[in-house]
Structure formats: C-alpha cells, structure tokens
Steps between C-alpha positions, in 0.01 A plus 500: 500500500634842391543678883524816290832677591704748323192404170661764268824278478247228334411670166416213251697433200195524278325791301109332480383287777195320375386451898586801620321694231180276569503633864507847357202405273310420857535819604309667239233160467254721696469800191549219205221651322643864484803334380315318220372868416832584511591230259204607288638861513845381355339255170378782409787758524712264348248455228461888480831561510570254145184688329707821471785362316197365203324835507857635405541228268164611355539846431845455394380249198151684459508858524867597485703264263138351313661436143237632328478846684891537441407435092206690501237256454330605810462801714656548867263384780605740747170398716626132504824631650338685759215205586832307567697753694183510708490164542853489599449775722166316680753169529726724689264635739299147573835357593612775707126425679531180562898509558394774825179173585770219490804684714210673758371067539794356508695781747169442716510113549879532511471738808214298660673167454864633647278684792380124608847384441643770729236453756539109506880500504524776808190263666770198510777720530355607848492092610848504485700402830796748625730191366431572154502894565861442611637332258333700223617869468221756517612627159477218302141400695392863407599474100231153497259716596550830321750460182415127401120520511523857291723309264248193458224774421712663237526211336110393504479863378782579287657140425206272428268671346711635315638215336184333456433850321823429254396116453197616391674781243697286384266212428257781338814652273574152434188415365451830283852475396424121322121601381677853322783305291661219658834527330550868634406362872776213437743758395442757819515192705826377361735690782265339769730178603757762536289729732424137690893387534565861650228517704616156659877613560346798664244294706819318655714788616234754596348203741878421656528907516178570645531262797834603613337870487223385704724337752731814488224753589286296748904490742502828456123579639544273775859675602343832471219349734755405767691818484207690466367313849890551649578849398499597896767244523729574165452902644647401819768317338574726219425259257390708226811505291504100506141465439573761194735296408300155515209636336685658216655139466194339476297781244830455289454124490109493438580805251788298298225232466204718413722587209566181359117457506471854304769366224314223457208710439687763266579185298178338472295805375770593223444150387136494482467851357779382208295201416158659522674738254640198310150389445341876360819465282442147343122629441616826288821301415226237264246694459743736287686274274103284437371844440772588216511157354111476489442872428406677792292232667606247773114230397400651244216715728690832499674445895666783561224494818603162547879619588377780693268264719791213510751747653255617754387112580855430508562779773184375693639132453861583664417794755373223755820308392691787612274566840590185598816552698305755693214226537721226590691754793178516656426163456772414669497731788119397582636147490767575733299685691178261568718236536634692823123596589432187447777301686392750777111423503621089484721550822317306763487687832678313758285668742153430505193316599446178553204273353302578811584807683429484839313879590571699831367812429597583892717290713628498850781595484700152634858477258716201506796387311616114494826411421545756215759508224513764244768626245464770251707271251341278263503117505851345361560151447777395757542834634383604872315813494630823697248440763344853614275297753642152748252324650311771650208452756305772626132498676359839504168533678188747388543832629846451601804770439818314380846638403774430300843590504849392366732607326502614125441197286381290783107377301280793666362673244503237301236347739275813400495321129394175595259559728281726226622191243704750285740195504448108541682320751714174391440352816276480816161657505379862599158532693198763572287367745634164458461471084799498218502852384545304156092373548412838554312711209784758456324820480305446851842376667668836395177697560556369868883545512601919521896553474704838540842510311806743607504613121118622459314497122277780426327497192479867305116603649355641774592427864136357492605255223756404633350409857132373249759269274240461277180415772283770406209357783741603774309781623616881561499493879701128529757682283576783728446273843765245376751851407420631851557181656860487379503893583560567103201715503714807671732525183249438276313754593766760435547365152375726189170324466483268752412129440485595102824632512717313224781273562756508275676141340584285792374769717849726470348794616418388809769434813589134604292502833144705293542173264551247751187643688318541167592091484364458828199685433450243180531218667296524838206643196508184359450350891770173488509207750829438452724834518878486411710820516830402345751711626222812490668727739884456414464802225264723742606779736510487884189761529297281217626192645310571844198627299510139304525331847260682687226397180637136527427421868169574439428341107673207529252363796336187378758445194733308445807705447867367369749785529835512342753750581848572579427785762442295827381788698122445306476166547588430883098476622465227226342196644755274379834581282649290255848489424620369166835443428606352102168370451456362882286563773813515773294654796129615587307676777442805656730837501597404892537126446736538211741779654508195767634264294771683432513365101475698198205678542728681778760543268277697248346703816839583589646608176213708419460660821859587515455653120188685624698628850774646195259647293370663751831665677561585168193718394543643879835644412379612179 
C-alpha cells in the first residue's frame, strides 16, 4: 500500500493513463449531458469551420475566375459575390456563438467537477493522523490541494476538449479534403509521416524534461515552506546569505532544466510550421506545373478555388498538428498531477474508525494505560524501534489532577498524542473509562479530550472564532463566561473591538500569555472531561501565570486534568506527580512524598529552584 510520503518524487513515466483519466471522467459523470451539448457544440464548429474554406472555393470558381465571365460570355454577378461574402460572414458569427456556448459549458462543469474534487480531497485530507503530517511537508500537502487540482481542471478545460475539438477538425478536413479531389488531399498529406516521426522524438524528451522540472520546482516550494516557517530561526542565525545562496542553487538547477524543456519546444514548432509549409508548397508546387501542362486547369472544372480552398484545408489540417505540443504539455501535467491527487485520495488513513465504533459522547473521566509501547518510527524488519514509550502503566481516576515531569525527551508530551489517538500505540492498550481508545468513535473521544499546547494556534478571525472553532450553537454568554473564567475577559476588553477584534495568522499580534488564555478560553468552551495542559505555563509570565492558576483551582474541579510542565512551582498541589525518565515511569506520588525519597524528582526540584533563586538575585541587582 502506497503510505504516501514525499508523492511528488513518484511522477509516472507515462504521458496517458487510461485509469487515471477514467477517474477524471467520474468527476464530471454527474453533468454528462451538458458535456454531450458540449460535444454537440464542437460537430458543429468543426463542421462550420470546413464550410468556409467551400464558400471560398465557390466564389473563387464562380464569380471571380468563372471562365466565361473572364471571355465575355457572361456578365459579372456581383450579387452572387456578395450572397457569399454574407454567407461567409453569417458562418463567422454562428461559430463565434456557439464557440462563447461550448467554452461558457465546458469552463462550468470543469469548475463544478474540480470544486467536488477539492472538497473531497481536503475531506480525507483532514482524516489524516499527525504521523502522516510529519512525514509529509506542508508544502508539498498544500500543492495537492491547490496547484494539482487547478492543473487537472485546465486540462478538462483546455486539454481535452480541446483535442477532442482537433480530432474532430481533422476528421472533418479529412473528409472534405478526399470528397474535393482526392489526389490534392494525398499530396497535402504527403509531409504527414514526417510531422508523426517528429512529433514522436519530441514526445520522448519533452516527457523526460518535464518530470525532472516538476521534481525541480515542487523541492524548491517545499524548501521555501520550511524557511518560510523558520525565518525567526535563519534571522537569529544570520542565515540569510546561505539561504541566498541555497536558493539561488536550486532556481539555477530547476532553471537549467526548464530550458532544456523550452529547446525542445523551440525545435518542435519550427518543425511542424516547416512541414505544414511543406504541405501548402506541394499543393501550389502540382497544382502549377498540372495547370500549365493542361492549360490553366488542375480537373478540368476551372480550380483555381480548388487551390485556394486546399491551402486553407491544409492550414486547418496541420494547425492542430502544431497545437499539439501545447496539448500534450498539459496532458502531461494533469497526468502528473491527478496521479498525485490521486495517490493522495488512495492513502488509507492509519487513523480511524473501527467497524463498530464504540460512542461516549461523555465519559467519566477514569484514564489508564497498560503496559504501553510506542515509537514514532515505522515498522522495520529486524530492526528494534526507538521506543518513545517502555512498558508504561498508569491508572488515573475521574476527576483526578495528575502531573508529569522529566526531563526533555523523557515521553510526556508525547502522552498528550496518544491519549487523543493522534498516534497508535505498538504495544499495550490505552483506556477511558475502562475501553481501548482504538473502539472509541474518534470524533466523540476527542470531543471529550481538551489539550493546551506551550506553542498556541490561532486561526486568522475573530477572538470569538477562535474560542467558537467552528460551533456556531455555543451561545454569546458561554463565550464570555468561559473568557472570564480564565480572567481573559480583562484584556479583551481593552482590545479595539472586543471579542470581534481580529487575530492575525497564528495569532502574532497578540502576546504569549493573551494567546495561551485565548487557548484556555477555547478549550473550557468546548467543556472536556479529560483536560491536558502540556507544558501551558512554561511560555507565560509570573503575573499571568498566577491569573492562569487562580482560574485553574477552580475549573479543573470534577475533570480529569494531566499537566505537563517543566516549572515545578505550578504543579506541587497536584494529587499525584509522575516522573518519567527515557520513556520510564522512575517515581510517583505527591510533591512531599517525592522530595522524601530523595530520587530524581529532588534532583529536578533542586536544579530548578537553585536556577529560579539566580534568576531572581539577578533581576534584584538589575
């Protein structure tokens, strides 16, 4: 099974995919009959379009070179010339009719059918565990839903249709060309094996060319995500003249190869337009010498209109010959590009429901974990995992406040993951109110599960969307007790426009401590049994901090509560503390009954309380 990593790396080798273009098709099943207008639309412009070349043919042979008008036997019939110009000129103005009917159908049920794709691929995109997120860089994930999909519709649009448009011309031409005079349509098809040779030499380097650009340019949008995400970092590190440096390394490379693709290009369409040529020439090239030798006529039915219309048939015949490069580009981009969509919509969550989810739309509270192994790696044959998780066992009762310390890397936040089931544990079993979080129907066991990062997301909105996310029933007056609760109503309320005042991407306008309060505003809205703060206070200053604590003695009453930090000062009333050491559980209990053992939670107390005692005598100098 395709796990879906690092997809853009996995462009096929092939131009046309039968099955892939049949799962395109599916999309627009649902408007088949405006595309069999559509279809309708284009028999007749191509039929339209092959009428004016015998109206010229015509009036050429009837009212301009008529033999017996040149030798006087019969007057000019300057009305006939205008009843065709007419004609012509009605021709011109039908097709232009149903040219704007055909584009406005087919730009309709292309937009529709890409708006279902979108919507369906972001639907399963959203299923997707953290796993997956990880190993898959924002960038690339954010080109599958944007670029690709925009590609696939140009081609329905602009790559399809119109070939089927150009089969269709040239079938028509074809015809016209055999029922006119055979031998003429034999002659301005002579350079055709030619056009076909070049058009297969081009066909192999312009496919070998256009994957290594698509390769090239989809590195270089998912560096310029990661640098774009780091720029804080390369600031601090004055970084920019490397990064310059790396970037104009890579544009070079994808440049160098965007080139090749453009000679091959710049070779193909001199080639074409020289045998195109070759053709008109051939025409005049026979015509002449049958006309001299047989005194001015090519069948004996004065054709001077017959050259005339052969040239133009022969430029109708070849200009879809010539489009084709620029056809079979977007061809293959759309290929390239729904297979990607494609591999992306077959990636099986590894997350998700089982046959028959188990529903708890409120539990008690009551957490335990059995003998639990987890590692972020993936499986290898003969290889032991880097185990994040050993063996752990923990029994957390309803209502009870539990916290977890350790130093950095030791599993605690990684315990956050699990318990929500952003990840799936290799081993041992994790339990709410005694069932496998695995039974549980996902959506209620997260609805019941509220967690509070360091690093707070704020979506661009207003503070009231942001503490809503997206439950529009959570009335006015819950909103603004859950803000005062966790005393974020006083800054709020100084804010330009209050609750509607708008946060800007990731909420960068705000401080550290208004977002972490905005977070805990969010989650007590959304009312959680469960309530994990992961390190929620580490980032927060002392005045805020006491503000946070004062709100937590009183909200977390009845919850369960898991709270993971690194400043052991908020943590000391906890009714039991956990200490975690590579993985481990080493020691548990209370504040007191851990500074009596004398192990490493007293260690940590120590350090940190001597760091805190220097901070201090520091800023008092100061």
């Amino acid at each position: 099974m395709n796990n879906g990593y690092h997809m853009e790396d996995e462009l096929q080798q092939r131009a046309y995919d039968t099955r892939i273009m049949l799962r395109l098709l599916g999309y627009v099943r649902p408007w088949r009959a405006w595309l069999g207008l559509a279809s309708l639309l284009l028999l007749l412009l191509s039929v339209l379009g092959n009428v004016t070349p015998l109206l010229v043919m015509h009036s050429v042979d009837r009212h301009i070179n008529n033999p017996a008008r040149l030798t006087g036997g019969e007057s000019a019939d300057i009305a006939g010339l205008w009843r065709m110009v007419a004609a012509i000129g009605v021709l011109i103005l039908a097709q232009a009719l149903l040219r704007y009917a055909q584009v406005l159908i087919v730009s309709l049920v292309g937009q529709r059918a890409m708006f279902d794709m979108r919507m369906r691929l972001f639907t399963h995109f959203q299923d997707f565990s953290l796993r997956f997120l990880d190993r898959n860089p924002a960038g690339r994930l954010l080109s599958r839903l944007t670029t690709d999909i925009e590609k696939v519709q140009q081609t329905i649009v602009e790559g399809v249709v119109a070939m089927v448009s150009d089969f269709m011309t040239l079938f028509a031409v074809l015809v016209i060309m055999l029922y006119v005079n055979w031998v003429l349509a034999l002659i301005a098809l002579a350079p055709l094996p030619l056009v076909f040779a070049t058009s297969v030499i081009f066909r192999k380097y312009a496919q070998r060319s256009f994957l290594e650009v698509r390769r090239k340019i989809a590195h270089i949008n998912a560096w310029m995500q990661e640098n774009i995400s780091g720029m804080r970092l390369v600031r601090l590190f004055n970084r920019e003249d490397a990064n310059f440096a790396e970037y104009e390394h890579r544009n070079a490379v994808h440049r160098d190869e965007w080139l090749r693709q453009i000679r091959n290009f710049a070779l193909y369409f001199p080639a074409v337009e020289f045998l195109s040529s070759l053709s008109t020439a051939l025409i005049l090239l026979y015509c002449g010498l049958f006309m001299l030798r047989q005194g001015g006529s090519v069948t004996g039915q004065g054709s001077i209109g017959t050259i005339f219309a052969f040239v133009f048939l022969a430029e109708r015949f070849f200009g879809p010959i010539r489009a084709l490069a620029d056809r079979y580009n977007l061809i293959l981009e759309a290929m390239a590009s729904s297979e990607r969509v494609f591999q992306l919509q077959d990636t099986v969550p590894d997350i998700q429901n089982g046959p028959n989810p188990k529903a708890c739309p409120q539990v008690s509270g009551a957490v335990s974990l059995d003998r639990v192994w987890f590692s972020y790696d993936d499986p290898q044959p003969g290889k032991e995992p880097r185990w994040v998780l050993k063996d752990l066992c923990l029994d957390i009762r309803p209502g009870e406040r539990v916290a977890i310390v350790g130093h950095t890397g030791a599993g605690k936040s990684t315990l956050t993951h699990l318990l929500s089931r952003f990840y799936d544990i290799q081993r041992g079993a994790i339990r709410v109110d005694g069932v496998d979080v695995r039974d549980y129907d996902l959506v209620q066991l997260r609805r019941n599960i509220g967690v509070v990062l360091q690093e707070v997301f704020l979506f661009s909105g207003t503070i009231d969307e942001n503490i809503r996310l997206g439950d529009n029933g959570m009335g006015e007056e819950h909103v603004l007790a859950c803000a005062a609760h966790v005393n974020a109503a006083p800054f709020i309320g100084r804010l330009p426009g209050k609750y509607e005042y708008t946060v800007g991407e990731r909420g960068g306008n705000l401080s550290v401590g208004q977002r972490q309060l905005i977070a805990f505003a969010r989650t007590l809205a959304h009312n959680p049994r469960i309530l994990v703060l992961d390190e929620a206070t580490a980032s927060i200053d002392t005045e805020t901090e006491h503000l946070i604590q004062d709100a937590l003695e009183k909200l977390l009453a009845g919850r369960t509560s898991i709270v993971i930090a690194h400043r052991l000062s908020t943590i000391q009333h906890a009714d039991r503390i956990v200490v975690m050491h590579h993985g481990e559980i080493r020691e548990m209990g209370t504040h007191q009954e851990l500074l009596a053992q004398n192990g490493l939670y007293r260690t940590l107390y120590e350090l940190q309380y001597k760091a805190e005692e220097q901070h201090d005598n520091t800023a008092n100098k100061t």
